[in-house]
C-alpha positions, -999 to +999 in steps of 0.1 A: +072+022-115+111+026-112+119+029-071+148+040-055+179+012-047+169+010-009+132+013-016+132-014-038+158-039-015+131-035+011+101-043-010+118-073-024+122-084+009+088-077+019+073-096-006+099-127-004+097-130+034+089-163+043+053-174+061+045-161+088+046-176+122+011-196+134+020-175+173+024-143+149-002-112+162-026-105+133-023-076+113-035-039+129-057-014+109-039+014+102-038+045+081-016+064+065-016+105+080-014+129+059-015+112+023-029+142+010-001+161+014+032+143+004+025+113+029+028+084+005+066+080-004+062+053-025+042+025-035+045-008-058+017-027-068+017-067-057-019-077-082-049-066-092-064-058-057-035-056-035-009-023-037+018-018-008+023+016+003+051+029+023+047+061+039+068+094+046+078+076+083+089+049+056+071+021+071+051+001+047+011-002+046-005-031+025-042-020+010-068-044-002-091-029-028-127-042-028-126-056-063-097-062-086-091-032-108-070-042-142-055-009-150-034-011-114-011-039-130+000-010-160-005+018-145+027+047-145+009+066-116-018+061-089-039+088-072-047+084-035-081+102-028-083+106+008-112+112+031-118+146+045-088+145+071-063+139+046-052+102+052-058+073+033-074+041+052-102+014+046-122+046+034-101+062+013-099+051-028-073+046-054-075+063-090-056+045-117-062+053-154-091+071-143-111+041-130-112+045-088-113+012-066-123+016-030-101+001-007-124-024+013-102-043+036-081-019+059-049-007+051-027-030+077+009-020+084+032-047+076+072-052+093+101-056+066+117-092+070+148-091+089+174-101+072 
């Protein structure tokens, strides 16, 4: 997937940042609100089970699928199938090359690095 120039600076920082801290607060559950309906603005896929998602508020979500699902890594597009209020959490499901993989961890909101 080809991402915008400021989309991608970000995401290359998210996923360069260094460790973090042992005093850092654990990660919150969070979902994504309306997903259904032009919520996701983009998203980049990290391996086999974990995609990051950033949102139309453009913060970015990270999603844990409950097994590893191979088409992800070569896969042009993703479907997000939401649960019945329209966003996408530990509920919700990805489709990519028609095989869906639940997410089973929840979808945690992550902070860019600062540079």
């Amino acid at each position: 997937m080809s991402l915008p120039g400021r989309c991608k600076s970000s995401l290359d920082r998210l996923l360069n940042r260094s460790a973090v801290p042992a005093n850092a607060a654990p990660a919150q559950e969070a979902r994504i609100p309306f997903a259904n309906r032009g919520g996701i603005y983009s998203w980049a896929v990290v391996d086999s089970r974990t995609l990051l998602i950033q949102g139309r508020d453009r913060q970015w979500y990270k999603a844990t699928l409950f097994s590893p699902c191979f088409n992800l890594t070569t896969a042009r597009t993703v479907r997000f199938k939401t649960d019945a209020s329209g966003s996408f959490d530990k509920f919700s499901s990805i489709v990519a090359r028609r095989r869906r993989s639940p997410a089973a961890a929840a979808v945690m909101r992550i902070a860019p690095a600062l540079a």
